[in-house]
mmCIF file of the N, C-alpha and C atoms, coordinates in Angstrom:
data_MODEL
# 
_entry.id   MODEL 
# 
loop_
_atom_site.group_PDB 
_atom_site.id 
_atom_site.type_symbol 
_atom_site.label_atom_id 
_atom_site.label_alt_id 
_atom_site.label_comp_id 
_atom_site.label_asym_id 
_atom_site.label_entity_id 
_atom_site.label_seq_id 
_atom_site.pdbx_PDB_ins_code 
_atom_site.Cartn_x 
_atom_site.Cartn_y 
_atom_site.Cartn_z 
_atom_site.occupancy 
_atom_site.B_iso_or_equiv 
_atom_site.pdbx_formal_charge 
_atom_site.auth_seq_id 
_atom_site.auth_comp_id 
_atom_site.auth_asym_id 
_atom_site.auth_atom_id 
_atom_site.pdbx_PDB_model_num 
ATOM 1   N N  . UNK A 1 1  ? 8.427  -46.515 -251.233 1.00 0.00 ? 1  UNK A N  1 
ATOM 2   C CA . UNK A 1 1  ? 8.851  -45.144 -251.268 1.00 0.00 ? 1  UNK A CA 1 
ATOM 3   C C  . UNK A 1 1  ? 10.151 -45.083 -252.087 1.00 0.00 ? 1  UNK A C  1 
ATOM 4   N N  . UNK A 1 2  ? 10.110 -44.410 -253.010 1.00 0.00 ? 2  UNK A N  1 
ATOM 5   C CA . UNK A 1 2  ? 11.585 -44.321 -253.992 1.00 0.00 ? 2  UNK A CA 1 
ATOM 6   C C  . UNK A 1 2  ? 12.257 -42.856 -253.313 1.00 0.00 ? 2  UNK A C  1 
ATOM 7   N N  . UNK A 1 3  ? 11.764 -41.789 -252.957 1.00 0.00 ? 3  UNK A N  1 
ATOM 8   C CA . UNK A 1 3  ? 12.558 -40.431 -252.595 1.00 0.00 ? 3  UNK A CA 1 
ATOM 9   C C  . UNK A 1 3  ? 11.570 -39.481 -251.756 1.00 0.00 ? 3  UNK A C  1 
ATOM 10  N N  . UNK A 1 4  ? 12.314 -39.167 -250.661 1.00 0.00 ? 4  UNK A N  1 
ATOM 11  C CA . UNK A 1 4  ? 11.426 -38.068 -249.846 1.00 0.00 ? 4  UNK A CA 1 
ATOM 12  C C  . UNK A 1 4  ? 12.572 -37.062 -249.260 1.00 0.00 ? 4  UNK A C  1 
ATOM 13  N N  . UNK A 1 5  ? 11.981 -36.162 -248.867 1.00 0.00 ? 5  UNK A N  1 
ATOM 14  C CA . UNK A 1 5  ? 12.530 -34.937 -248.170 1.00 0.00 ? 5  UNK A CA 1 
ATOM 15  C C  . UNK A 1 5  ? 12.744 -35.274 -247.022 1.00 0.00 ? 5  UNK A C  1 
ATOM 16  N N  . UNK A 1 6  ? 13.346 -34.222 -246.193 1.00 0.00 ? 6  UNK A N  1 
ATOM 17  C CA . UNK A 1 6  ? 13.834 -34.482 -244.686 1.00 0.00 ? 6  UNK A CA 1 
ATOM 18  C C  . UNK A 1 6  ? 12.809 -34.478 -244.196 1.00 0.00 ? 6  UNK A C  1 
ATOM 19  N N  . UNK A 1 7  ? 12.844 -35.949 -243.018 1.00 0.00 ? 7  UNK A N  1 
ATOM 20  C CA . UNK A 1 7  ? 11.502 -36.025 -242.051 1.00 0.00 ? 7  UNK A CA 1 
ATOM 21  C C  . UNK A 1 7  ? 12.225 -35.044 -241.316 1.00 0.00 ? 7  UNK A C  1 
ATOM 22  N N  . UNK A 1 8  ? 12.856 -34.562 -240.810 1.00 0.00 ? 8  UNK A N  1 
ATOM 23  C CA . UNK A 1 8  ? 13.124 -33.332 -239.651 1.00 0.00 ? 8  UNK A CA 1 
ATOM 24  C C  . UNK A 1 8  ? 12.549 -32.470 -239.642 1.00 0.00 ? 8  UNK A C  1 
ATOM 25  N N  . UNK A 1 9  ? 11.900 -31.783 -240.575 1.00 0.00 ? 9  UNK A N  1 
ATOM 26  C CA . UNK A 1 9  ? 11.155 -30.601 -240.902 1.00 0.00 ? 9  UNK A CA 1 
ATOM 27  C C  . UNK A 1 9  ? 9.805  -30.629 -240.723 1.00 0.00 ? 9  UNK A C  1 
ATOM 28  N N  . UNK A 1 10 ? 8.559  -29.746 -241.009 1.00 0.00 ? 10 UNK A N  1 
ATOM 29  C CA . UNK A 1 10 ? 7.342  -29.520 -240.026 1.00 0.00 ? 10 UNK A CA 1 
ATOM 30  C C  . UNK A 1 10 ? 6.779  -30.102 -241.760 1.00 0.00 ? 10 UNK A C  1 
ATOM 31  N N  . UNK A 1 11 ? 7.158  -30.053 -242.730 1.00 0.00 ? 11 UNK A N  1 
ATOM 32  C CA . UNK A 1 11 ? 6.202  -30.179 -243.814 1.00 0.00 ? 11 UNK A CA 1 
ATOM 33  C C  . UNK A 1 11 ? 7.664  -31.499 -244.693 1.00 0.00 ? 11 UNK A C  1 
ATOM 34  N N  . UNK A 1 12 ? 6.829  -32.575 -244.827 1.00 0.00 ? 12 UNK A N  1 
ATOM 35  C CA . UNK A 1 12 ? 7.958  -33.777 -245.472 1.00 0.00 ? 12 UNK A CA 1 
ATOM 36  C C  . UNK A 1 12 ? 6.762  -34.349 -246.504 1.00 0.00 ? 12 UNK A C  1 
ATOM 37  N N  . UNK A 1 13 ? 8.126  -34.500 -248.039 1.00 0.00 ? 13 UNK A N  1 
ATOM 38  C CA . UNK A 1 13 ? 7.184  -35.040 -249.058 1.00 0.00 ? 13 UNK A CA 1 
ATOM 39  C C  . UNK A 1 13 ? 7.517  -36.416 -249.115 1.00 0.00 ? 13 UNK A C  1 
ATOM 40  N N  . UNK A 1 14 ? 7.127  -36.987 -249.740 1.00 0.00 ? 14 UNK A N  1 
ATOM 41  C CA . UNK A 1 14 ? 7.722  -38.552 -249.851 1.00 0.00 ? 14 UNK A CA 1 
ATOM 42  C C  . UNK A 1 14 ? 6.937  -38.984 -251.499 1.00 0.00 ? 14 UNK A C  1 
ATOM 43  N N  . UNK A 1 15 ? 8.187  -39.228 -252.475 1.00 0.00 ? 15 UNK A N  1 
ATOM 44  C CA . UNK A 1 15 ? 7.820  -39.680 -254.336 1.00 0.00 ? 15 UNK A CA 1 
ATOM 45  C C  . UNK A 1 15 ? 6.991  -41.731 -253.548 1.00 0.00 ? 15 UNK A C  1 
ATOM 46  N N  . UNK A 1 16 ? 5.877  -42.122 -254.294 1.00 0.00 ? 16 UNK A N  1 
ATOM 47  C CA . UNK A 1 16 ? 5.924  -43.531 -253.778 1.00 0.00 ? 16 UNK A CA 1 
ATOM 48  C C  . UNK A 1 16 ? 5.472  -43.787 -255.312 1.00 0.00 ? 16 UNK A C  1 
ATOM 49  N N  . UNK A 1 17 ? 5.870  -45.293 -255.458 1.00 0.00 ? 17 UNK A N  1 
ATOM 50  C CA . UNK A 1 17 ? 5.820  -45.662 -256.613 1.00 0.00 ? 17 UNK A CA 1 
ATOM 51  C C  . UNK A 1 17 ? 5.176  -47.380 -256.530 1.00 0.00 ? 17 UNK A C  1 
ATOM 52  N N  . UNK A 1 18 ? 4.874  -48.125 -256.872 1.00 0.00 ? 18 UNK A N  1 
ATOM 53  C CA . UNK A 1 18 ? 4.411  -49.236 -257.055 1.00 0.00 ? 18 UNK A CA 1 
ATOM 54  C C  . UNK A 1 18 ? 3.290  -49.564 -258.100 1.00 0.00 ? 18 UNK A C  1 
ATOM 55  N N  . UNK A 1 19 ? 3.262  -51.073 -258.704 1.00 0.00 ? 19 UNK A N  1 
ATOM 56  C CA . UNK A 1 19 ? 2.711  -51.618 -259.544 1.00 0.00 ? 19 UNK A CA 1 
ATOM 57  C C  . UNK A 1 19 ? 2.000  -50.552 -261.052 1.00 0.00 ? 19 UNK A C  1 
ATOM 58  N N  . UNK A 1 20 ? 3.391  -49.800 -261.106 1.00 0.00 ? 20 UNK A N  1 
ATOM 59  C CA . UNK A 1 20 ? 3.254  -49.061 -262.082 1.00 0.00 ? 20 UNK A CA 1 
ATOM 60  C C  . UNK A 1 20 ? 2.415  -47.621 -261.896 1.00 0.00 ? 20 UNK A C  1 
ATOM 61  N N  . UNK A 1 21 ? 2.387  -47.714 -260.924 1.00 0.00 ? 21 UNK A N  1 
ATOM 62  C CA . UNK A 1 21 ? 1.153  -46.569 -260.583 1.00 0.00 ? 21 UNK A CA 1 
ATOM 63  C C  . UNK A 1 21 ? 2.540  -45.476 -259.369 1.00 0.00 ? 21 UNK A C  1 
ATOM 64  N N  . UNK A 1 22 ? 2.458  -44.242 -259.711 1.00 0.00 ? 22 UNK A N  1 
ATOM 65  C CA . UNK A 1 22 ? 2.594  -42.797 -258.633 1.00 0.00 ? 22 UNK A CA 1 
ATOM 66  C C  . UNK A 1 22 ? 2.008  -41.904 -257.985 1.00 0.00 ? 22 UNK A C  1 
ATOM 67  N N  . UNK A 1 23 ? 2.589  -41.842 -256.601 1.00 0.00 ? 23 UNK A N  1 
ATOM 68  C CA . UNK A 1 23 ? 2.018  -40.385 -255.927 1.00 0.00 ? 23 UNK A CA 1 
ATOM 69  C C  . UNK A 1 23 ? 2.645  -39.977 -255.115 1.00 0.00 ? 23 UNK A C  1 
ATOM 70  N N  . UNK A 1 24 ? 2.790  -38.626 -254.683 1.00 0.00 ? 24 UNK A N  1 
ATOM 71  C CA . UNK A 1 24 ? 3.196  -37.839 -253.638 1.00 0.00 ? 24 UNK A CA 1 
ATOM 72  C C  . UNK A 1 24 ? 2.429  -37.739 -252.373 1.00 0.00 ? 24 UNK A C  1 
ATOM 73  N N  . UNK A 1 25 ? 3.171  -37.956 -251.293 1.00 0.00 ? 25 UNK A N  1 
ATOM 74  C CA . UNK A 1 25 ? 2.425  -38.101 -250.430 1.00 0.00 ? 25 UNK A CA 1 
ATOM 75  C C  . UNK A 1 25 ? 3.394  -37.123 -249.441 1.00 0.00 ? 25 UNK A C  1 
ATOM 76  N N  . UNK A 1 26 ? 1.896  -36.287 -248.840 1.00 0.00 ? 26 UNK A N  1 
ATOM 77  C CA . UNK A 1 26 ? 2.618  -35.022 -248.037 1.00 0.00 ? 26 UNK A CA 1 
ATOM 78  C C  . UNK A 1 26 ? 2.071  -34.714 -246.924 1.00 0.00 ? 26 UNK A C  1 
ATOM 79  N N  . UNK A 1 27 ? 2.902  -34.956 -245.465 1.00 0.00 ? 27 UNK A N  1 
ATOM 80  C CA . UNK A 1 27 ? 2.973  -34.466 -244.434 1.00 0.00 ? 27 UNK A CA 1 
ATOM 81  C C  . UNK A 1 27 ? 3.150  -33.267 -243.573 1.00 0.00 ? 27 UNK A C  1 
ATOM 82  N N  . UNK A 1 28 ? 2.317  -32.796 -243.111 1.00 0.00 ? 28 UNK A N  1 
ATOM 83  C CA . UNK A 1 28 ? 2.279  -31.189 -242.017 1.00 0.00 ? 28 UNK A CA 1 
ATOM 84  C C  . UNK A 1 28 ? 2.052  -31.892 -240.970 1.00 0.00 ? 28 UNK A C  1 
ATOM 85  N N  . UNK A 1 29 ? 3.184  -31.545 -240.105 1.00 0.00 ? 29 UNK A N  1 
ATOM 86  C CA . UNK A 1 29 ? 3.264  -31.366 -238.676 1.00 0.00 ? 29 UNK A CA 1 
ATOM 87  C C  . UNK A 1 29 ? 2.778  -29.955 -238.008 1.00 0.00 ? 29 UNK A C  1 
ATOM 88  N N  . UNK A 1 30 ? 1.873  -30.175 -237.450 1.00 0.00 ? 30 UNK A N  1 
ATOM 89  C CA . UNK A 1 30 ? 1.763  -29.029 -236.337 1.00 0.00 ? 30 UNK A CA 1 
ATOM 90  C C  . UNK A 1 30 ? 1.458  -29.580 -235.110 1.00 0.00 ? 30 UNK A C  1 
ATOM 91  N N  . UNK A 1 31 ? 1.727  -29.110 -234.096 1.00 0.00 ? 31 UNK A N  1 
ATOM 92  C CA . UNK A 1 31 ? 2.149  -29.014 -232.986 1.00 0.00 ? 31 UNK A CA 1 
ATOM 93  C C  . UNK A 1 31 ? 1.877  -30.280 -232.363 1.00 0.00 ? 31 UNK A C  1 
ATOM 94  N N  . UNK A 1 32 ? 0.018  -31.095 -232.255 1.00 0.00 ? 32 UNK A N  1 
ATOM 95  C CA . UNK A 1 32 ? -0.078 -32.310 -231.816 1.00 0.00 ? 32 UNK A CA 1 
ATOM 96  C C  . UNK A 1 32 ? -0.721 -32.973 -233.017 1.00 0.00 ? 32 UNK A C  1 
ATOM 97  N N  . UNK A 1 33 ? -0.989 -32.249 -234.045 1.00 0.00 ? 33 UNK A N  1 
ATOM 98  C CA . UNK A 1 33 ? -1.597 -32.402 -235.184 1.00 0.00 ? 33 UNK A CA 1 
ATOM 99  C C  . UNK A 1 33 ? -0.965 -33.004 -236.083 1.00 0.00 ? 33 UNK A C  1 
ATOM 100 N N  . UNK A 1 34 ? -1.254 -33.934 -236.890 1.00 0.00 ? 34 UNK A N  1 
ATOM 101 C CA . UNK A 1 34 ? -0.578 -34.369 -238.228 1.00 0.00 ? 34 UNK A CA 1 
ATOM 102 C C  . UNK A 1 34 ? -1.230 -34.290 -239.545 1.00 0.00 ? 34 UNK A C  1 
ATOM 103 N N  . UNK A 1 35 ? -1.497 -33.639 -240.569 1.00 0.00 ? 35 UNK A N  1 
ATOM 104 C CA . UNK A 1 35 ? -2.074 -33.901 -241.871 1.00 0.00 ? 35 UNK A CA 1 
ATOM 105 C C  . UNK A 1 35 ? -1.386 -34.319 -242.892 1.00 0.00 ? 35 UNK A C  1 
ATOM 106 N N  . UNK A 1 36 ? -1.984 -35.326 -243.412 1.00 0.00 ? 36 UNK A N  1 
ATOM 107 C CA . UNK A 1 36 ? -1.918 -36.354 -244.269 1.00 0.00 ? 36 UNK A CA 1 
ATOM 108 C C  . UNK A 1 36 ? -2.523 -35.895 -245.575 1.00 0.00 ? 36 UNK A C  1 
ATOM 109 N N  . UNK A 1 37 ? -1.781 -35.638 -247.347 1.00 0.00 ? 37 UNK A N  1 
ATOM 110 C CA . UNK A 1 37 ? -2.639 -35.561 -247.870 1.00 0.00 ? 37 UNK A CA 1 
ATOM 111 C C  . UNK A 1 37 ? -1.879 -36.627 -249.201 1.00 0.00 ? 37 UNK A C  1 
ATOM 112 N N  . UNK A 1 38 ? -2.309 -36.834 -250.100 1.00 0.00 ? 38 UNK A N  1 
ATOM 113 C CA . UNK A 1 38 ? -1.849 -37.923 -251.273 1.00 0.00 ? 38 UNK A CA 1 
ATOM 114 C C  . UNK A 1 38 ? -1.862 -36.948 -252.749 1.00 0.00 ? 38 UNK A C  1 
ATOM 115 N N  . UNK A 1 39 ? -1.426 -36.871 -253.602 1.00 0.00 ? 39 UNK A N  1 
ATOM 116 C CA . UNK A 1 39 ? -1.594 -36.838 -254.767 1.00 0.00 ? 39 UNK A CA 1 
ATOM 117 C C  . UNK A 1 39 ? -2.523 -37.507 -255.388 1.00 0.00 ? 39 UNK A C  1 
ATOM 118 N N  . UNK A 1 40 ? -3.319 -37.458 -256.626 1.00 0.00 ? 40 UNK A N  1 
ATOM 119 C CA . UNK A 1 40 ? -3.837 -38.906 -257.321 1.00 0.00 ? 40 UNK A CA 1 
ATOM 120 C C  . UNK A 1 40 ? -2.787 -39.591 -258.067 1.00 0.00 ? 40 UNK A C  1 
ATOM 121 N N  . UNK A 1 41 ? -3.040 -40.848 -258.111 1.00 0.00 ? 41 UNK A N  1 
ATOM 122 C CA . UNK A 1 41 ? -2.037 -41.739 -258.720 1.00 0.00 ? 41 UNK A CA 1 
ATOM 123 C C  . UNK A 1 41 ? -1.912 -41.603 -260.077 1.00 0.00 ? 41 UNK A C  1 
ATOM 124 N N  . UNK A 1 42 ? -0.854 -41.358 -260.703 1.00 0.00 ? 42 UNK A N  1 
ATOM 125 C CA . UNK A 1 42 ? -0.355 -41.088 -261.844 1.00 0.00 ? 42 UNK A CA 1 
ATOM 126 C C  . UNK A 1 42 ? 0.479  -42.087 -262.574 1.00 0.00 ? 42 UNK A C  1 
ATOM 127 N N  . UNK A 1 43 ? 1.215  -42.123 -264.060 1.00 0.00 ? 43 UNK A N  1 
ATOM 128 C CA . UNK A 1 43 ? 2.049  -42.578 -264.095 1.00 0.00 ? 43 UNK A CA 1 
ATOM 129 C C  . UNK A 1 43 ? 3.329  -42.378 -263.859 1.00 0.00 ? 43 UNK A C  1 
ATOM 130 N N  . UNK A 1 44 ? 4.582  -42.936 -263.497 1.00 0.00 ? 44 UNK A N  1 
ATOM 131 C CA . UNK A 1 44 ? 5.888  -42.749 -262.741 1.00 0.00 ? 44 UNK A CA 1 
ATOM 132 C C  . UNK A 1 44 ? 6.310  -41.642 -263.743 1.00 0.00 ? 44 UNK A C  1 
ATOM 133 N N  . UNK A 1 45 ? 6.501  -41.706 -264.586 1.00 0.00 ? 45 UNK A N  1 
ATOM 134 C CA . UNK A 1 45 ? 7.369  -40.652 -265.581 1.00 0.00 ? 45 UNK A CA 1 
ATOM 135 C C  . UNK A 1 45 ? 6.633  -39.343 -264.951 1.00 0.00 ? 45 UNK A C  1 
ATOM 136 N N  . UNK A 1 46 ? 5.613  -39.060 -264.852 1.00 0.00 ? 46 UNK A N  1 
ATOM 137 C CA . UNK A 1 46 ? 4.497  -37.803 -264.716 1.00 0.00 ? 46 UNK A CA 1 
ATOM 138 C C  . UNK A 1 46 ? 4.881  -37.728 -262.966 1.00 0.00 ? 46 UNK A C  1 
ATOM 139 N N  . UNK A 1 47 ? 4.760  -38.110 -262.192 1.00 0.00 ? 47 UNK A N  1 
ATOM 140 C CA . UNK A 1 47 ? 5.286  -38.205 -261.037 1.00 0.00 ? 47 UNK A CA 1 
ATOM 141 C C  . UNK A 1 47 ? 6.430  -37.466 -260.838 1.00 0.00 ? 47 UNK A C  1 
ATOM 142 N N  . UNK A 1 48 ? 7.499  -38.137 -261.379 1.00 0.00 ? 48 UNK A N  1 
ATOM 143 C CA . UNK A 1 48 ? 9.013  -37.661 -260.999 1.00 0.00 ? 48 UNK A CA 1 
ATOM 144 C C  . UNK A 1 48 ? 9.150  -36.293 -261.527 1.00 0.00 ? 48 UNK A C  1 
ATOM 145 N N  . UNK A 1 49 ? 8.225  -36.117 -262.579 1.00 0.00 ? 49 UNK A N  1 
ATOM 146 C CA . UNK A 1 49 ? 8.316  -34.434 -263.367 1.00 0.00 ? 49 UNK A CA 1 
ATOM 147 C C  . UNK A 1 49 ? 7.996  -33.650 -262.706 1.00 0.00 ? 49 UNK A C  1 
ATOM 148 N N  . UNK A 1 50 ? 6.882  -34.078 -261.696 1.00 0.00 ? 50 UNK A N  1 
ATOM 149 C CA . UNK A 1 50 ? 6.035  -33.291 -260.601 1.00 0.00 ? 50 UNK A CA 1 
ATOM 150 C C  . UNK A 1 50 ? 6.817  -33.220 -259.770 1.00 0.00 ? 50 UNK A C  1 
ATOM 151 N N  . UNK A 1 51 ? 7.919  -34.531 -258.948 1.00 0.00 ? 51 UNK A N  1 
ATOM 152 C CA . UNK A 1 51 ? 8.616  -34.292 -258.271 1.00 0.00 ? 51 UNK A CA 1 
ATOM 153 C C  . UNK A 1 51 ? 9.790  -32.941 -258.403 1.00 0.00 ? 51 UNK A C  1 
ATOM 154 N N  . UNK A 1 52 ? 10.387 -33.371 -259.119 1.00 0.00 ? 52 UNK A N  1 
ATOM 155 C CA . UNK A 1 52 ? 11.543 -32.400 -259.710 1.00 0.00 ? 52 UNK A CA 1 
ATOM 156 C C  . UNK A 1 52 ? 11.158 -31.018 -259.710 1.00 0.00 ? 52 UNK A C  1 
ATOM 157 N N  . UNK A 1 53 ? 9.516  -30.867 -260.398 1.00 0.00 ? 53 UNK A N  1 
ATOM 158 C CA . UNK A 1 53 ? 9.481  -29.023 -259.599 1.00 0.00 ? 53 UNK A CA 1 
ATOM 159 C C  . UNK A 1 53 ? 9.028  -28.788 -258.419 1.00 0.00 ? 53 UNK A C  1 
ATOM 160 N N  . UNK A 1 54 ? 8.247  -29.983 -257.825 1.00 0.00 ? 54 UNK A N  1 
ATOM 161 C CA . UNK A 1 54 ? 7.874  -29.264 -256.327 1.00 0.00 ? 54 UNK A CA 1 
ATOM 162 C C  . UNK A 1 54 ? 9.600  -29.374 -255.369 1.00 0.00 ? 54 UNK A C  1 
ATOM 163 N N  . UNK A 1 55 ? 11.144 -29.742 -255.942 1.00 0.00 ? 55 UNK A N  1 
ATOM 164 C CA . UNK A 1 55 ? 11.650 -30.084 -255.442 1.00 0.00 ? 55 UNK A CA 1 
ATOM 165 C C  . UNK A 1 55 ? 12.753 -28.161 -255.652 1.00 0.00 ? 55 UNK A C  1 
ATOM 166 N N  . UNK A 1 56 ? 12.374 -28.115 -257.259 1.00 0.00 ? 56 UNK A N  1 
ATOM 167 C CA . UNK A 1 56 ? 12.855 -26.734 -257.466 1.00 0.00 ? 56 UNK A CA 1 
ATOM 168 C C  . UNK A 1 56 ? 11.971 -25.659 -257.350 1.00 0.00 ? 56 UNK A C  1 
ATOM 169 N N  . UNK A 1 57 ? 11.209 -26.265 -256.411 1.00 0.00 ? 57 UNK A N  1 
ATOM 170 C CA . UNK A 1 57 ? 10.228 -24.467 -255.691 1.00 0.00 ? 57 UNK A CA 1 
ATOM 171 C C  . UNK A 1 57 ? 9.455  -24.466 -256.707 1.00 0.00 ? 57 UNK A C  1 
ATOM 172 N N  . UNK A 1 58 ? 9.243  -25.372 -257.720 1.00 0.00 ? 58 UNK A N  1 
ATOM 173 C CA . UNK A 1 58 ? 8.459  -24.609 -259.058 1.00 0.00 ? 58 UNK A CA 1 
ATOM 174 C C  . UNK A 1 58 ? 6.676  -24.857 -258.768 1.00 0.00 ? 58 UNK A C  1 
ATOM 175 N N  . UNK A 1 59 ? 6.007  -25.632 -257.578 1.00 0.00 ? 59 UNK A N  1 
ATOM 176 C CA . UNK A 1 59 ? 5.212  -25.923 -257.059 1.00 0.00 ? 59 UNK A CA 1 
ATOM 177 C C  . UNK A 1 59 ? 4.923  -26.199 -255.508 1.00 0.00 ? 59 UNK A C  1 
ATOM 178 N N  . UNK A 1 60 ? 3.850  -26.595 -255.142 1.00 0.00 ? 60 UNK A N  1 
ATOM 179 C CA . UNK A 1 60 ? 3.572  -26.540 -253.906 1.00 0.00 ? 60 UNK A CA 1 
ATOM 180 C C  . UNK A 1 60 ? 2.267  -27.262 -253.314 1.00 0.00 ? 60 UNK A C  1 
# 
């Protein structure tokens, strides 16, 4: 994991990076519920670009 959002919150992203390969990986909490969903794996440069707007609201 290189960068994630606050686990405190009901919805947490987390940037993961390894063997050259990226994805976002994103957590919803509800109540006893947890969903789990991934990005497809990308390359890191394309990743962090994605990061940076889902980080300035520019996605979701």
């Amino acid at each position: 994991m290189v960068d994630w959002t606050c686990d405190c919150r009901r919805l947490v992203y987390e940037l993961c990076e390894s063997g050259g390969q990226a994805f976002i990986h994103r957590t919803m909490r509800h109540a006893d519920v947890t969903i789990e969903r991934q990005t497809h794996r990308m390359r890191p440069k394309e990743a962090r670009a994605v990061w940076a707007a889902l980080l300035a609201g520019q996605m979701r």
